[in-house]
N, C-alpha and C positions, 0 to 999 in steps of 0.2 A: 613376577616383576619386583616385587619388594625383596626377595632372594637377593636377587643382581643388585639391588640398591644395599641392601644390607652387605655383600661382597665388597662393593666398591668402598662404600664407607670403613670397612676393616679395614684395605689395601691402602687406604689415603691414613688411617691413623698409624699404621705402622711404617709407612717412609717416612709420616713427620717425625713420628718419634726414634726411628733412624739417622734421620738427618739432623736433628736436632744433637746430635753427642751423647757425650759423658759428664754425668754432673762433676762439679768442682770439689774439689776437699772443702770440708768447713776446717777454720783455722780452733788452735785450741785456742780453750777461755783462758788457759790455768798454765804454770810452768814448772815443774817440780825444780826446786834450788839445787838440789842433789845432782840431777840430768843434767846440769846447762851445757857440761862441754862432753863430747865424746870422741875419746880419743883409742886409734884401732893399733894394735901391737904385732898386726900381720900386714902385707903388701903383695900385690901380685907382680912379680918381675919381668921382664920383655920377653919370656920366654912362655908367660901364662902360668906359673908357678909360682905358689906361696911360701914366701919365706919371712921369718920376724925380721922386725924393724928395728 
């Protein structure tokens, strides 16, 4: 009897924690001055192919 009780309480903690998602990004604290802009010197063109910008 405590088996089945012990089963069931497994099977109800892993839907909630199924259902509950995926946790959120934490934002950062800090911003490196250096990083602020980033800019890409390649492009994927209509065809799905990379070619410089």
């Amino acid at each position: 009897m405590s088996l089945a009780i012990l089963e069931i309480t497994a099977l109800l903690g892993f839907l909630i924690l199924a259902a509950k998602g995926p946790s959120t990004k934490k934002k950062l604290k800090y911003r490196r001055p250096d990083k602020a802009k980033i800019s890409a010197q390649y492009v994927v063109n209509k065809d799905g192919e990379i070619e410089e910008y």
